[in-house]
N, C-alpha and C positions, 0 to 999 in steps of 0.2 A: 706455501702456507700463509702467506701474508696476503693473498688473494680469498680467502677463506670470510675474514669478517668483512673484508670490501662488498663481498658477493651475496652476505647475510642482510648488508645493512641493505641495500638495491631492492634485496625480494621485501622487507621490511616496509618500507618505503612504498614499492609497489603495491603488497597487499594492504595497507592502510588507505589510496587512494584508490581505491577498486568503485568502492559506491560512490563515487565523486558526483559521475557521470550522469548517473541515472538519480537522484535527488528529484523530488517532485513537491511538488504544493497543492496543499490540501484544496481540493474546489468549493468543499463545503463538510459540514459537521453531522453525523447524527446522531440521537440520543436510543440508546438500548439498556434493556435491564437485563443485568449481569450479576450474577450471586444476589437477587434481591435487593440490587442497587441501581438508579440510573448513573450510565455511564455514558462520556462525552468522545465519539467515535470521531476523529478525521474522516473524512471520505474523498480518494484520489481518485477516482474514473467509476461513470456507468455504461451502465450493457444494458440490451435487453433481448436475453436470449428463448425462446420460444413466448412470448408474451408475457416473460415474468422480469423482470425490473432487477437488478444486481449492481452492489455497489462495491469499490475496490476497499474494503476497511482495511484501515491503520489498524496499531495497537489497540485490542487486543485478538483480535481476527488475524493478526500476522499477515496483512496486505494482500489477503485472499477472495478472491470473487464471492460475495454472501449476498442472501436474499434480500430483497427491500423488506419482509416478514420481520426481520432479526431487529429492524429500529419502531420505536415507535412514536419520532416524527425525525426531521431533517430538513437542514436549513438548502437544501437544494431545489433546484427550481421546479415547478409544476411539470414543464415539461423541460427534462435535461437535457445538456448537450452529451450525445451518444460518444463516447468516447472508445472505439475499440484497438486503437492504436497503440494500448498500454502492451508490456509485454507480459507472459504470464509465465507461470512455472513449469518448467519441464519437468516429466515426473521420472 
């Protein structure tokens, strides 16, 4: 029974360092209008998948692949570094 909370606090611990690992930095920023607001996007990795431009947005895209369409400007380069080594979400 005294192996009980030893075993709590472990998985506790473990699940609290989960995202440790995968922490990334924003490469650049873009601006999108959201509810009739401009809002100030992180952007962690670009694609470009069939000729269309995709940027990995932070909050508030919830870190999901979206169109270059969804900003409308970005402090990323003219031509970006193609990043496809991010990982993505299994569905």
């Amino acid at each position: 029974m005294k192996k009980l909370p030893i075993i709590a606090i472990c998985v506790a611990l473990l699940a609290g360092c989960a995202g440790i690992m995968e922490k990334q930095e924003p490469i650049c920023e873009g601006v999108a209008m959201l509810g009739g607001q401009d809002t100030t996007v992180q952007i962690y990795g670009v694609r470009k998948v069939a000729n269309q431009t995709q940027y990995r947005a932070g909050y508030p895209f919830n870190w999901q692949w979206v169109s270059k369409n969804n900003f409308s400007s970005t402090t990323c380069d003219k031509k970006p570094e193609i990043r496809n080594d991010l990982p993505t979400k299994s569905a």
